[in-house]
C-alpha positions in Angstrom: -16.5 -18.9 -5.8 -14.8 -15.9 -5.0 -16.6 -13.4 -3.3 -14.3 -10.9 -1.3 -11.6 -9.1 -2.9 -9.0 -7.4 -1.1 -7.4 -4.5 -2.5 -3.8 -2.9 -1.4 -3.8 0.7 -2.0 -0.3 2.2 -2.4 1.3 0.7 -6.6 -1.9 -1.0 -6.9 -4.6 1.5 -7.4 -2.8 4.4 -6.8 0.5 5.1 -8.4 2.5 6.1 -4.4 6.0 6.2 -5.9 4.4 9.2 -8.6 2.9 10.6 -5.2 5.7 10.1 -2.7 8.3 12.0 -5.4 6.1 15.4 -5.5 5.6 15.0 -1.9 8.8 15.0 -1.0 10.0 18.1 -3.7 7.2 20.2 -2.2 8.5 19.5 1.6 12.1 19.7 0.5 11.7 23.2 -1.2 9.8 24.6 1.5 13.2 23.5 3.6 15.3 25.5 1.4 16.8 22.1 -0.1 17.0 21.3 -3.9 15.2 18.4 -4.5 17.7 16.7 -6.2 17.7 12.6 -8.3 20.2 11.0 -5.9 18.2 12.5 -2.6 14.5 11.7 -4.3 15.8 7.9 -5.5 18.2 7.2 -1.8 14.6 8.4 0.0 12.4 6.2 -1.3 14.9 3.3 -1.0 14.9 4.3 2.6 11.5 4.4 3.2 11.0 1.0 1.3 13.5 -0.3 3.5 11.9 1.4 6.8 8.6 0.0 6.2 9.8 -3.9 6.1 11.2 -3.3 8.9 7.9 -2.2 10.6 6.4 -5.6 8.5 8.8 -7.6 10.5 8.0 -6.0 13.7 11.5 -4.4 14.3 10.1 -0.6 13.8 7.2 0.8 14.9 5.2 3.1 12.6 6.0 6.2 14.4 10.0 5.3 14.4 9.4 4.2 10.7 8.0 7.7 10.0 11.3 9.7 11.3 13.9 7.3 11.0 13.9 7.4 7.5 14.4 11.3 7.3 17.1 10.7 10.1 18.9 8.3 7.9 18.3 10.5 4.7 20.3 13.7 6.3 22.8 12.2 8.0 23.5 10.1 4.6 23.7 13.8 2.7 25.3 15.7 6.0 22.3 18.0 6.4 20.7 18.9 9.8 17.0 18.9 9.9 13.8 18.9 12.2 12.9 15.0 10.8 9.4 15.0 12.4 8.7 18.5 11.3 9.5 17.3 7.6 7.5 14.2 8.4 4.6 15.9 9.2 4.8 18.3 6.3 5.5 15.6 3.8 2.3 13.6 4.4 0.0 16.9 5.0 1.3 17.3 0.8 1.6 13.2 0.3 -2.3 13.5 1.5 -3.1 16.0 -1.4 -2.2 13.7 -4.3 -3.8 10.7 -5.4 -2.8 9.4 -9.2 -4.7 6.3 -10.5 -2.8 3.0 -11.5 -4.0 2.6 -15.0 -7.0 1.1 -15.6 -7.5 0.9 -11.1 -10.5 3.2 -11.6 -12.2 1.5 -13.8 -11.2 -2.2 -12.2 -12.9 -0.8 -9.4 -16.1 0.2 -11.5 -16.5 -3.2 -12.2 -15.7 -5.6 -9.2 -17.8 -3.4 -7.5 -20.9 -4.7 -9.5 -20.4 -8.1 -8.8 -17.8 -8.7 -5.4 -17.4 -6.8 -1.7 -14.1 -4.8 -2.2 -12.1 -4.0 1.0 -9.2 -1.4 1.4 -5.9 -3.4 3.5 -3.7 -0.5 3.9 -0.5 0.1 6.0 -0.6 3.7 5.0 -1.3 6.2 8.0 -4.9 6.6 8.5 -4.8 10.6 7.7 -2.9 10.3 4.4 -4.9 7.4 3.0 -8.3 8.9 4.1 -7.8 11.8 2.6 -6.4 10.4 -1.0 -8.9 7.7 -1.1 -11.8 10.6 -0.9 -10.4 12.9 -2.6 -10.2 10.1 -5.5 -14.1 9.5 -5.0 -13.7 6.0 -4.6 -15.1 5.2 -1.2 -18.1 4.2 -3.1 -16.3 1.3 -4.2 -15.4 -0.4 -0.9 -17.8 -2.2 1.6 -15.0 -1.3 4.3 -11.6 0.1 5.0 -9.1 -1.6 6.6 -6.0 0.2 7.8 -3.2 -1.2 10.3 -2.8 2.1 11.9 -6.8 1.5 13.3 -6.7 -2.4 13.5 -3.7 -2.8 15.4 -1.7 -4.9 13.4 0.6 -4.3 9.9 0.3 -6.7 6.9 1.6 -9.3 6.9 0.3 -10.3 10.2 -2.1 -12.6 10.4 -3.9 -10.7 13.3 -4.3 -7.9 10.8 -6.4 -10.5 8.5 -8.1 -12.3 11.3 -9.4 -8.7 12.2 -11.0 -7.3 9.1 -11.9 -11.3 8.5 -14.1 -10.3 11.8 -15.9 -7.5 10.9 -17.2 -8.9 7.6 -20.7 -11.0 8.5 -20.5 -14.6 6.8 -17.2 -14.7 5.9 -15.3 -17.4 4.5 -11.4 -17.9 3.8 -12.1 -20.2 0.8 -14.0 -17.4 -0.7 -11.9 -14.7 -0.5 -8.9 -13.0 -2.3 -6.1 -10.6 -2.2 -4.2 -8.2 -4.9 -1.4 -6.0 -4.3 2.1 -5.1 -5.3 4.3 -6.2 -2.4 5.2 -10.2 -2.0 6.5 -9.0 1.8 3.1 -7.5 2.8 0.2 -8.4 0.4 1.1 -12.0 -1.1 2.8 -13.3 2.4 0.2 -11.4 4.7 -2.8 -13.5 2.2 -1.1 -16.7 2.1 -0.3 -16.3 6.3 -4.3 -15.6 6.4 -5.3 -18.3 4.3 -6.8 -17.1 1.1 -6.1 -16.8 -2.5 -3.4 -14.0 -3.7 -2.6 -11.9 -6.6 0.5 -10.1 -7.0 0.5 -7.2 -8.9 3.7 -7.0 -11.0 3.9 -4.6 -13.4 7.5 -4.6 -14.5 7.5 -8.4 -14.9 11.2 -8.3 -13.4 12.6 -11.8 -11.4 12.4 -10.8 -8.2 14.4 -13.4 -5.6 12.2 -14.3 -2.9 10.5 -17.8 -1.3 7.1 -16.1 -1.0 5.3 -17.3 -4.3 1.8 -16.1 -5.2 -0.6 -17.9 -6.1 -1.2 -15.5 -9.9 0.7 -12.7 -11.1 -0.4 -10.1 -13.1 1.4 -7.1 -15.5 -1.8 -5.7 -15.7 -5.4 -4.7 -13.4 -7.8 -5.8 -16.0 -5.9 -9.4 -16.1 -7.4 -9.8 -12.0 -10.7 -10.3 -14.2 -9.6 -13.3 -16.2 -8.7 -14.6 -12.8 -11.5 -14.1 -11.3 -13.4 -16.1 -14.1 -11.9 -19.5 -12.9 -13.6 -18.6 -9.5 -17.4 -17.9 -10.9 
């Protein structure tokens, strides 16, 4: 029976690449730069590529967090304060939260019947701040982000440290949903316990990590979770 639901925050119940794009237009603008398709789409490929980087332990957040600006303006031949616009970017990336459809109300409901917990790699101040500005601390019997614990998903020191801090707890009981098979899926299967991958574009994605479900859709975690009652 499956009593302990993990929950990834960023494409799962928030929509982060909606966020991340008016994030980075507001900083950009204030920088006197036009916000432009190519520089919004190239950043968030570098970014996505930054932060596996930091999964695989080659990066460390705070390199993660101006490297990919570095990369950004030396790719368009602009000079710029990277760690100024860092900071800017997640004191605006802080300010936005937009739901997942149908998150809210997933959340609604586990919350009923199973102990929800937050596993987040997002930095502590920008999560924080989205998560209650959303109102949805209510939901969740803890919070779990890297940035506090120690380690980054997928390790499993990061699991084996919110596993801690959660009295009776048992792996066989336990489960994890979130969008990323590099982080989430290999981080829960590393850690021992059931995973759901989050997939909403249904595309074939090459990679050897294999979930144990997939879903297109939150509200289908519930006709998962009905094998396990």
């Amino acid at each position: 029976m499956i009593q302990h639901i993990f929950l990834d925050l960023d494409d799962t119940i928030f929509d982060f690449k909606k966020a991340e794009r008016i994030a980075l237009s507001r900083t950009l603008r204030e920088e006197g730069i036009k916000p432009t398709e190519h520089i919004l789409n190239r950043y968030s490929e570098i970014n996505l590529s930054q932060w596996k980087l930091l999964e695989l332990g080659k990066l460390t957040r705070e390199e993660v967090l101006v490297r990919r600006y570095e990369i950004l303006f030396q790719e368009v031949g602009m000079s710029c304060d990277a760690k100024k616009i860092s900071e800017k970017y997640e004191d605006f990336l802080g300010e936005g939260h937009y739901f997942i459809p149908g998150a809210k109300e997933l959340l609604e409901d586990l919350s009923k019947k199973y102990h929800l917990y937050l596993a987040s790699n997002g930095a502590v101040k920008v999560q924080m701040s989205r998560i209650q500005s959303a109102g949805i601390e209510k939901y969740l019997e803890k919070i779990f982000l890297s940035e506090q614990i120690g380690y980054e998903k997928p390790s499993p020191q990061f699991f084996e440290k919110c596993f801690a801090q959660i009295p009776d707890f048992k792996k066989e009981e336990a489960l994890i949903l979130g969008d990323s098979l590099t982080s989430d899926i290999r981080g829960g299967k590393n850690a021992g316990i059931l995973t759901v991958w989050f997939h909403p574009s249904g595309k074939k994605v090459e990679e050897e990590i294999v979930p144990d479900y997939e879903i297109g859709k939150l509200e289908e975690l519930k006709t998962i979770l009905s094998f396990y009652s």
